[in-house]
C-alpha positions as CSV (number, residue, x, y, z in Angstrom):
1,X,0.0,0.0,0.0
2,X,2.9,2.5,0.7
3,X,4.3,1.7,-2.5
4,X,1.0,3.0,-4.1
5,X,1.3,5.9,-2.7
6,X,5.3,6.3,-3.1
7,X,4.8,5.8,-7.2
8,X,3.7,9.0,-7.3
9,X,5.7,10.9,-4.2
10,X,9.0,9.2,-5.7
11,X,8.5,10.0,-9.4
12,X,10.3,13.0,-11.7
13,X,13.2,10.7,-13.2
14,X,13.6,8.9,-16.4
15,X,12.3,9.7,-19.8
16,X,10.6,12.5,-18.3
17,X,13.3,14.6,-17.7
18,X,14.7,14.5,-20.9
19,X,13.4,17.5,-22.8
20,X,14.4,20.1,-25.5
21,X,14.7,23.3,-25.0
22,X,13.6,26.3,-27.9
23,X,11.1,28.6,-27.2
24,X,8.4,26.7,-26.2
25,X,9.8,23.7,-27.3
26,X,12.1,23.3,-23.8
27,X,9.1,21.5,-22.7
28,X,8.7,19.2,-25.6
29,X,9.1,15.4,-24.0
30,X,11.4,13.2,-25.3
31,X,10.1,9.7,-26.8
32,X,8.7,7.8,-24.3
33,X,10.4,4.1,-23.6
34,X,13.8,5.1,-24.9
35,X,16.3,2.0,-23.5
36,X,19.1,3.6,-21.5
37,X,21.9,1.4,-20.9
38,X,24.1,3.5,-18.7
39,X,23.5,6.5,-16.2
40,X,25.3,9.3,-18.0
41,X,23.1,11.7,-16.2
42,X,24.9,14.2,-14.2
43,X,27.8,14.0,-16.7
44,X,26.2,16.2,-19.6
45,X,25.7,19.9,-17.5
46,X,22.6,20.3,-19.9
47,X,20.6,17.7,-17.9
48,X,20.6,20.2,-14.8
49,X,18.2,22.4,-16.9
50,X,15.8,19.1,-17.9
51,X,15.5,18.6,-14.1
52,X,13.7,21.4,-13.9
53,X,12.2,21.1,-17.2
54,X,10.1,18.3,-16.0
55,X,8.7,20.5,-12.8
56,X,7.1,22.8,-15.8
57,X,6.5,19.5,-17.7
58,X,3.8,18.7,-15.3
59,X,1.9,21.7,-15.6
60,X,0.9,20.8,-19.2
61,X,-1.0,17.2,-18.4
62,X,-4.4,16.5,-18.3
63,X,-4.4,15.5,-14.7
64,X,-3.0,18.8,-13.3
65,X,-4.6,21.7,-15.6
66,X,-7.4,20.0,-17.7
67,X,-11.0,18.4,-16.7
68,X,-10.3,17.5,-12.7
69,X,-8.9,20.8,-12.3
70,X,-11.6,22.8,-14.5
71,X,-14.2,20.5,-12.0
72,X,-12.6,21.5,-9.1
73,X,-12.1,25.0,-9.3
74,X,-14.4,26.5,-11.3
75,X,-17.4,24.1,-11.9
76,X,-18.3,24.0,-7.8
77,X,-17.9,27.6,-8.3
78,X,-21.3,30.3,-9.2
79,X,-19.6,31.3,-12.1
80,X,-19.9,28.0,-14.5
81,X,-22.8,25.3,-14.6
82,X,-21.7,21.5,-15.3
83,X,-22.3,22.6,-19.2
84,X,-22.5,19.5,-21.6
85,X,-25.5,17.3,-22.5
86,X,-27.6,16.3,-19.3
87,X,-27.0,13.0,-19.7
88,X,-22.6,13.5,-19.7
89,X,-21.8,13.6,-16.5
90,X,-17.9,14.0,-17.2
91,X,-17.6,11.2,-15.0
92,X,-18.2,13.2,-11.5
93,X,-18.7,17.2,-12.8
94,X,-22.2,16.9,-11.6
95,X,-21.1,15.7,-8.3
96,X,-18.6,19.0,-8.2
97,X,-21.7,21.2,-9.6
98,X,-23.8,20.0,-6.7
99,X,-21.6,19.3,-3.6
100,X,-22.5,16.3,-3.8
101,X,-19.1,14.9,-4.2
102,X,-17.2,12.2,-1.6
103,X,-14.0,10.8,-1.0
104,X,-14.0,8.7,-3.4
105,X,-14.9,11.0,-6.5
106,X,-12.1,10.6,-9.4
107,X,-11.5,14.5,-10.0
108,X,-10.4,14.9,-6.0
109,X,-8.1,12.6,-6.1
110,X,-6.7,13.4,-9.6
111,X,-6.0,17.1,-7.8
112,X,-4.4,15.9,-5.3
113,X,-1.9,12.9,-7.1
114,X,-1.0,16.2,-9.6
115,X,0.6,18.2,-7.3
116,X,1.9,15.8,-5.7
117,X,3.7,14.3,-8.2
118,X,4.4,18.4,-9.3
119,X,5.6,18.7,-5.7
120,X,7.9,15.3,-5.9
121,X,9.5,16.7,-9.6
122,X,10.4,20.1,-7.7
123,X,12.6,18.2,-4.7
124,X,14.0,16.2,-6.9
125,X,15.5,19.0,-9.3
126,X,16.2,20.7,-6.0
127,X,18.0,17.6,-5.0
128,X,19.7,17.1,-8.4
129,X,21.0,20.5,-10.1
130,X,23.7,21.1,-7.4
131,X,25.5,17.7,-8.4
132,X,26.0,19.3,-12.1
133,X,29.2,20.9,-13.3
134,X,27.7,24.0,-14.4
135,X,27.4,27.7,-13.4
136,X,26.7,28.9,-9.9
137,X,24.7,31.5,-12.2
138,X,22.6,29.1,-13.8
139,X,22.4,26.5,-10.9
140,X,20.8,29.8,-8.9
141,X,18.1,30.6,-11.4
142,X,17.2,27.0,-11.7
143,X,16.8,26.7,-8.2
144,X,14.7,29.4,-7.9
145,X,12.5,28.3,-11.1
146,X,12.6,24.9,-9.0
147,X,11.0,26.7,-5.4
148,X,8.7,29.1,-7.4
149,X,6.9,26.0,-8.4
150,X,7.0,24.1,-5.8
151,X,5.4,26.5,-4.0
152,X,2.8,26.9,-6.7
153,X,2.2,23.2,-6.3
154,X,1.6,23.5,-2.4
155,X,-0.7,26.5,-2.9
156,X,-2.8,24.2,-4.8
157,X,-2.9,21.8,-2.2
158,X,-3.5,24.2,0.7
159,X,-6.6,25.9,-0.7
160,X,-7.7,22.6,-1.8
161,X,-7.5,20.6,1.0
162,X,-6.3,22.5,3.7
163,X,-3.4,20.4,5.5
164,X,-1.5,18.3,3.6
165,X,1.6,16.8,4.0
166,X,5.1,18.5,3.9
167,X,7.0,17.2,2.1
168,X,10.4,19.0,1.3
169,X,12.6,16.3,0.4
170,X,13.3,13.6,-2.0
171,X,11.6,10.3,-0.4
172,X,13.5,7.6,0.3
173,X,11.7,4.1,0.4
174,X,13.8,2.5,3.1
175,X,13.6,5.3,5.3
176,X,10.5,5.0,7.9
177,X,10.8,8.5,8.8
178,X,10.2,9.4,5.2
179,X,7.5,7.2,4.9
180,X,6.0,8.8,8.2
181,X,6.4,12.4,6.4
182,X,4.7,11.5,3.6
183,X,1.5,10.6,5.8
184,X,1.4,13.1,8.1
185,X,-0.7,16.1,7.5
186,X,0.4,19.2,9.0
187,X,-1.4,22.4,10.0
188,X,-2.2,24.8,7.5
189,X,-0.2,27.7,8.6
190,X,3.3,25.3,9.0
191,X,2.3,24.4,5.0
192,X,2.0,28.2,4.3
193,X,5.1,29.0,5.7
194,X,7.1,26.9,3.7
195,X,5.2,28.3,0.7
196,X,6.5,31.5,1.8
197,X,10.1,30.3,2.4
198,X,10.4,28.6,-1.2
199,X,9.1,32.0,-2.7
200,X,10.8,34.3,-0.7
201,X,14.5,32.6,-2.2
202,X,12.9,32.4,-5.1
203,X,12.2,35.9,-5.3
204,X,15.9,36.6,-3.9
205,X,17.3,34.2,-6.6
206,X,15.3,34.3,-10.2
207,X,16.0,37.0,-12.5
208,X,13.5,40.0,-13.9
209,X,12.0,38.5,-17.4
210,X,14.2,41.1,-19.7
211,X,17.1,39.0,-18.1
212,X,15.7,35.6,-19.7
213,X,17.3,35.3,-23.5
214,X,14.4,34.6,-25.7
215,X,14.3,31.0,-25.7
216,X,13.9,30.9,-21.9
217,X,10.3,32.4,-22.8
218,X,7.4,32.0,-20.2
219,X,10.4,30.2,-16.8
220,X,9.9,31.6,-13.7
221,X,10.9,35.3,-13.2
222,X,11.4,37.3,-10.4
223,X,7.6,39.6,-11.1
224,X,5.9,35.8,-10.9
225,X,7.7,35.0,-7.4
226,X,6.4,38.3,-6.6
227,X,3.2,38.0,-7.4
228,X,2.3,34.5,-5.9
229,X,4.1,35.9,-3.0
230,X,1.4,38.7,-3.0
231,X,-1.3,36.3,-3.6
232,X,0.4,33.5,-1.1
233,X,0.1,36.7,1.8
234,X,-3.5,38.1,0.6
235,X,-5.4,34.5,1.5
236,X,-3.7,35.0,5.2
237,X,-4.6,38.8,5.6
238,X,-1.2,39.7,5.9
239,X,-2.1,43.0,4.4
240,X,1.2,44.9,5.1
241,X,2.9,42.3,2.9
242,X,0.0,42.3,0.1
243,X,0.7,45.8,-0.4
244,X,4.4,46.4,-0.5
245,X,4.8,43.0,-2.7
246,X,2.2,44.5,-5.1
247,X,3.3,48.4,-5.1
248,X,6.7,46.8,-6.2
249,X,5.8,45.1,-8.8
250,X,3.3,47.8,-10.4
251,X,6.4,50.5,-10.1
252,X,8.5,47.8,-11.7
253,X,10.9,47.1,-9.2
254,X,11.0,43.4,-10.4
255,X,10.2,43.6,-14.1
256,X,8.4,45.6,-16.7
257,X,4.5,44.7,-16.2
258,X,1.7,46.8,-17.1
259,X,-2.4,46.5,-17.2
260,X,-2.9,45.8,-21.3
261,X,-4.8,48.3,-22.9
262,X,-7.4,46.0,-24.8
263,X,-9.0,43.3,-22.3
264,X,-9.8,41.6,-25.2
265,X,-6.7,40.2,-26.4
266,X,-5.7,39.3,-23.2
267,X,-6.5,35.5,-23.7
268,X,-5.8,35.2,-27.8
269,X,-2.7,33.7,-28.9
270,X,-1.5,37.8,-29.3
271,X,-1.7,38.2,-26.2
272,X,0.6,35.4,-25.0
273,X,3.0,36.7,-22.3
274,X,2.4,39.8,-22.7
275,X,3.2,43.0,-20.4
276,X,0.5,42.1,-19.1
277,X,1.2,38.6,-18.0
278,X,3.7,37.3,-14.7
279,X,3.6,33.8,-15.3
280,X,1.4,31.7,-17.4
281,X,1.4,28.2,-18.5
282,X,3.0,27.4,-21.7
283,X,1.2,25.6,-24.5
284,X,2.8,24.5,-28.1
285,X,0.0,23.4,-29.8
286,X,2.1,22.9,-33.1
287,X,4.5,20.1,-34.0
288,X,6.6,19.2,-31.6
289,X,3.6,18.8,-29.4
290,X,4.3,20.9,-26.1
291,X,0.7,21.4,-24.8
292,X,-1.7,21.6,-22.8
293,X,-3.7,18.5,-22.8
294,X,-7.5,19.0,-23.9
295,X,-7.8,22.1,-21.8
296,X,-9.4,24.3,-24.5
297,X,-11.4,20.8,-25.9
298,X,-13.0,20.2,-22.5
299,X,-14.7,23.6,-22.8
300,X,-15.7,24.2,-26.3
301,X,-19.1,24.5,-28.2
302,X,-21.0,21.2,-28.3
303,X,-23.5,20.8,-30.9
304,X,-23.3,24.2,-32.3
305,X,-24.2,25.6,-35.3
306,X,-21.9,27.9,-37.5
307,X,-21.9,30.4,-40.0
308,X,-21.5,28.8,-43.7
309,X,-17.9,28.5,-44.5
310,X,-16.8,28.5,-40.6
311,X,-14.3,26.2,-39.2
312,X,-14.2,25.8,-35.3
313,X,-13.1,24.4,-32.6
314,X,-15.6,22.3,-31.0
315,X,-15.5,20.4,-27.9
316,X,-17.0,18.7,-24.9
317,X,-19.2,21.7,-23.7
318,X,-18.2,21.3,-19.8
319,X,-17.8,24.1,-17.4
320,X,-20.4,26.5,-19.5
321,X,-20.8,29.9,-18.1
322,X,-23.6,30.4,-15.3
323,X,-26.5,33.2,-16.0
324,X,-25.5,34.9,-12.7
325,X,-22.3,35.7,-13.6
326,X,-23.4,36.6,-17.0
327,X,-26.0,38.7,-15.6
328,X,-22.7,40.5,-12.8
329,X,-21.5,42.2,-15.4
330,X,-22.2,46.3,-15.2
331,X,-23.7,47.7,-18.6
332,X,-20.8,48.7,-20.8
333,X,-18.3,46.1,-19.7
334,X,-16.0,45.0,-21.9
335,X,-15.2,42.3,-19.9
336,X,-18.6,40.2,-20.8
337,X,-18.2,39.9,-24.2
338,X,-14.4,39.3,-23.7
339,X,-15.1,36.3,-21.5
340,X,-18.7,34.8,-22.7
341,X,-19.4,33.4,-25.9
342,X,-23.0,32.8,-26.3
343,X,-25.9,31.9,-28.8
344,X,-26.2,34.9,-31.3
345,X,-22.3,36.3,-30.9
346,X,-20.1,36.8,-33.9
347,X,-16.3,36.3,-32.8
348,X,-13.3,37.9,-33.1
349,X,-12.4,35.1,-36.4
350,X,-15.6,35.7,-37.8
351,X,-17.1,32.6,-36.5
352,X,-20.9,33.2,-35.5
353,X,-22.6,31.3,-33.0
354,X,-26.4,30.4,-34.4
355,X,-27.1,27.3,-32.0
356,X,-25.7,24.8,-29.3
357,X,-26.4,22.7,-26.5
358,X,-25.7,25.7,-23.9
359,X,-26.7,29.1,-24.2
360,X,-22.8,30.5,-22.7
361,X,-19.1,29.1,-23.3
362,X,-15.9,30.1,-21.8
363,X,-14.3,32.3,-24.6
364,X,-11.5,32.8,-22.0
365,X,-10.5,28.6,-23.9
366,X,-11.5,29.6,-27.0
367,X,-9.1,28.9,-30.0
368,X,-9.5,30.2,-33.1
369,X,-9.1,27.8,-35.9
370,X,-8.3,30.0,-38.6
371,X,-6.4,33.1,-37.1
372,X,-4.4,31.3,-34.3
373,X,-1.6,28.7,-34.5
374,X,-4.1,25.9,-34.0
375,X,-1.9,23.2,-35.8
376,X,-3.9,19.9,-35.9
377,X,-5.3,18.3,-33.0
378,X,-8.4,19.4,-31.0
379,X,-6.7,17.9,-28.0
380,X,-3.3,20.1,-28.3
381,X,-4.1,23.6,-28.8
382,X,-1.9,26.9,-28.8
383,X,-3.6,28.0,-25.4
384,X,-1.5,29.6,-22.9
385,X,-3.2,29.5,-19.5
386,X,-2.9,32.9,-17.5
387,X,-1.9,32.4,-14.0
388,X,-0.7,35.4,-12.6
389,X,-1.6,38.7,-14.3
390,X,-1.3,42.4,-14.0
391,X,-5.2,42.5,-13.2
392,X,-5.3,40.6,-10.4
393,X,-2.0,42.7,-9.4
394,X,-4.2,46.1,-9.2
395,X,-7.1,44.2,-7.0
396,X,-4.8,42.7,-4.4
397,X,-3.4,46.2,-4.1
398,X,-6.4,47.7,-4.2
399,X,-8.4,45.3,-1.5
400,X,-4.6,45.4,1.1
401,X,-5.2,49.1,0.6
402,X,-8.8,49.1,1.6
403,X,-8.0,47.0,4.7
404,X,-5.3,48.7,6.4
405,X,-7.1,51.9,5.9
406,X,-5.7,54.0,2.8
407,X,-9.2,54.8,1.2
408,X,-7.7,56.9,-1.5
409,X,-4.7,54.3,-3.0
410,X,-7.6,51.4,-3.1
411,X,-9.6,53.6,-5.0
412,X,-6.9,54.3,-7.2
413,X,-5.7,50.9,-8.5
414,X,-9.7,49.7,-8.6
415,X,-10.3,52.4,-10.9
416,X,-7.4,51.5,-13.5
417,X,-8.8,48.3,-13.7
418,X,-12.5,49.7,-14.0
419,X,-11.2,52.2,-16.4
420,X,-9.5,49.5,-18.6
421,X,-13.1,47.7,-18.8
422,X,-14.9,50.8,-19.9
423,X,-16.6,51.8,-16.8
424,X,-16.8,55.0,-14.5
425,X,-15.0,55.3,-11.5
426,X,-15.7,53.2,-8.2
427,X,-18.8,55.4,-6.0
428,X,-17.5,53.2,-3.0
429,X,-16.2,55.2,-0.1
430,X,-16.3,53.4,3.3
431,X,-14.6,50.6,3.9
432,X,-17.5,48.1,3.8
433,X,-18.5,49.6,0.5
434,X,-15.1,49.5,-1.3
435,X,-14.5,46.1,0.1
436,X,-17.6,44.7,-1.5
437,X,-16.9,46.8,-4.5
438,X,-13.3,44.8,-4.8
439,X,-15.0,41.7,-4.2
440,X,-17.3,42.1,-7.1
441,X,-14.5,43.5,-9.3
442,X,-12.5,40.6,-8.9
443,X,-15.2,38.3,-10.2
444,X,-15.6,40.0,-13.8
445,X,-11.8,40.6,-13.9
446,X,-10.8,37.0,-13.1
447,X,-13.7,35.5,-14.4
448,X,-13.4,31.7,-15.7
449,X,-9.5,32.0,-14.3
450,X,-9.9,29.2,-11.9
451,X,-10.2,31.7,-8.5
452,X,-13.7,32.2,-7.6
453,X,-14.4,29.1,-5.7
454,X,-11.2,30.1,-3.5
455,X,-11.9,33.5,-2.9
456,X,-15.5,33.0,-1.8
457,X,-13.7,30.6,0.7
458,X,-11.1,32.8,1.9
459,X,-13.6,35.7,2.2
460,X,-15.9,33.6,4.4
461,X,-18.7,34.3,2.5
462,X,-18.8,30.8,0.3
463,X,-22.0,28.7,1.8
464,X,-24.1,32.2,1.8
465,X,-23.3,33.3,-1.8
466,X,-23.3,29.2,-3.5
467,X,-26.3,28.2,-1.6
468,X,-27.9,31.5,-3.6
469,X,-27.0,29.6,-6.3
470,X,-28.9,26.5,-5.7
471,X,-25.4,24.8,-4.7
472,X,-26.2,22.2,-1.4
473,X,-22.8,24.0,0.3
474,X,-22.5,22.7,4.2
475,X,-20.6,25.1,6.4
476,X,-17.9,24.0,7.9
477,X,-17.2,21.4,5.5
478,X,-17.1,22.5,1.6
479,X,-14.5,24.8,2.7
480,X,-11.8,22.1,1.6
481,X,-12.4,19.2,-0.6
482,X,-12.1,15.7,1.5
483,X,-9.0,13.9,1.3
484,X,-8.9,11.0,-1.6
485,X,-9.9,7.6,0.1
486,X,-7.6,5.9,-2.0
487,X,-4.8,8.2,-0.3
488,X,-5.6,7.0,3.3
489,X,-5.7,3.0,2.0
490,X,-2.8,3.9,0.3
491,X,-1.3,5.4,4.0
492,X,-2.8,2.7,5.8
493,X,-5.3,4.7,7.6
494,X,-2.7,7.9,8.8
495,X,-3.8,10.2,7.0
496,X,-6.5,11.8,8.3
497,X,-9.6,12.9,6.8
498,X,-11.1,16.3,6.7
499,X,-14.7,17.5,8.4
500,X,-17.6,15.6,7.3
501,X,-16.8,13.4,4.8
């Protein structure tokens, strides 16, 4: 049973690792099942660079960024609906939809075995780079690429589950303390500090983006430890450090970042690491495949209907946008339009929507068929995911303002986001108001970006607002998703479970 569970802890090596690096293309995989005869590793400096390769590596499958997370994240959420025919249940997505969802639904436990095995790539390319004769420049920055995720990894976890396991080393299988580690869940606030260690370094250790040479596009940079430090510090209320972490990065003390002027081209393959952009997820949806697997696929049209002449990308239909969050939008908003395809719209290619199963799709997934690098396959598209971004920058600042009492500076960095979307200046004044105000702005700003669920938890406000939306949330108990049952066979019963499942 421990061996189940260390098959996953234990594995980053191999085939996996060896990757080429162009562009994009530093995440292409190698050919699976390649024979080697001999450990050559740490003899060729280049493989220091495919250890961390193969943290990144994870970020592009299916089990870490595509339907599980999608169900997890934004489908329990009141922005999106389960989408798709009635009848496809996507495996559990109604379960997510409703809360009705155990222990033993496939999507948890997918979640969890992701960044887990994203967390077990990480300590072993933390393990592994010093042993390479190479740079102390280079073995640095990989470091800090190496800690920035990790840490990404372990935020996952955290707002998922709550406590998890710490586990800051590479396992070893004849080791009972190891083994012990790997079953012991440890309280939230120990797991967040260690977030914050492995970001801090980071920070102190990756360079600014206009340091990276080209083909080191969309690693780690100094603006992304930054901003997941920011983000890391704003779900514990440490407001003081929300607010100098996000004034730094707006003045450009780690980077050159700015809010885009069109909203609208954020998500389209134009708008791909752009100024506005601190880290995103790197997609290559051309020969060599180095994508994203069925992310866009899972979300796109089902049974529509086209213009004559129009070639599309259609899909599975899951994760369709809800009618109240369609209906948050102010009039005016750029912002609806730029996130919610629905019946009747005419896209940006041209392509016009004249029927389909659901009324509203995510256009934030949307590729474009005919005006995009689309390449060949519906299941590996040229769709970068946006993680971090200059728009949620201006709202952290904005709501660490608010709570520590500088009226005027919350107003300010709320408006340029408001401004950017075609609206009026914020009317909110008091501290209640503006709060609320920053709430709402951050769901039509983020919409679809994988947050909601999260924020409605960390604002405390989650049963009230998804039990509005017809969602049976329990207090006390949706708050964190329970841990996977076959993670506590796999432990033999230590790990523990979570409230009320």
């Amino acid at each position: 049973m421990k061996m189940k569970l260390l098959s996953y802890i234990t594995y980053c090596a191999g085939a996996l690792l060896l990757l080429n690096a162009c562009s994009k293309s530093w995440l292409n995989p190698a050919v699976p099942g390649e024979l080697v005869t001999t450990d050559s590793t740490f003899l060729d400096p280049a493989n220091a660079e495919k250890f961390v390769n193969a943290c990144y590596t994870q970020l592009l499958t299916w089990e870490q960024s595509s339907f599980s997370w999608i169900g997890v994240t934004s489908i329990t959420s009141d922005d999106a609906d389960k989408g798709s025919a009635p009848g496809d249940l996507g495996t559990d997505k109604d379960q997510l939809d409703n809360f009705t969802y155990t222990a033993t639904t496939p999507s948890i436990a997918t979640v969890w075995k992701s960044n887990s095995q994203g967390i077990s790539r990480c300590n072993q390319a933390l393990a592994n780079v010093p042993q390479f004769d190479t740079s102390a420049a280079l073995k640095s920055r990989l470091r800090g690429e190496a800690l920035f995720l990790r840490a990404f990894y372990y935020f996952n976890m955290v707002r998922t589950f709550g406590e998890v396991p710490i586990v800051d080393t590479v396992i070893d299988a004849n080791n009972p303390a190891d083994l012990e580690k790997i079953n012991d869940r440890r309280p939230v606030p120990e797991v967040y500090a260690l977030i914050e260690r492995d970001l801090q370094e980071a920070l102190a250790l990756l360079p600014n983006k206009e340091q990276y040479d080209p083909k080191d596009l969309g690693r780690a940079t100094k603006g992304a430890a930054a901003a997941l430090l920011a983000k890391v510090s704003l779900y514990q209320q440490k407001w003081d450090a929300v607010l100098t972490l996000t004034d730094n990065i707006m003045s450009g003390a780690y980077g050159s970042y700015a809010l885009v002027p069109d909203y609208t081209t954020i998500w389209r393959e134009v708008g791909e690491n752009s100024p506005e952009s601190l880290f995103e997820i790197q997609s290559k949806g051309t020969v060599p495949f180095a994508a994203v697997q069925q992310y866009s696929v899972v979300q796109s049209i089902r049974g529509g209907t086209f213009n004559d002449g129009a070639v599309v990308l259609t899909g599975w239909g899951f994760n369709s946008v809800s009618e109240d969050l369609y209906n948050a939008y102010e009039p005016g908003d750029v912002r609806r339009n730029a996130t919610i395809m629905s019946i009747g719209d005419t896209l940006f290619d041209g392509v016009v929507i004249i029927n389909a199963v659901s009324k509203r799709y995510n256009y934030k997934a949307y590729v474009s068929r005919t005006m995009e690098s689309y390449g060949d396959n519906n299941d590996k598209v040229n769709k970068n995911i946006r993680v971090l971004r200059m728009g949620e920058i201006y709202l952290m600042n904005a709501e660490a303002a608010n709570e520590l009492g500088q009226t005027a500076k919350a107003q300010t960095a709320l408006n340029a986001v408001r401004q950017r979307a075609g609206l009026a200046n914020t009317t909110a004044a008091s501290q209640a108001d503006l709060r609320n105000a920053i709430w709402q702005e951050r769901r039509v700003e983020l919409a679809m970006e994988h947050d909601r669920f999260y924020d409605l938890v960390r604002q405390g406000r989650a049963g009230t607002v998804l039990r509005a939306h017809g969602k049976d949330f329990v207090d006390g108990k949706h708050e964190v998703f329970p841990v996977p049952q076959s993670e506590i066979y796999a432990s033999s019963g230590k790990l523990t479970q979570n409230n009320g499942y």
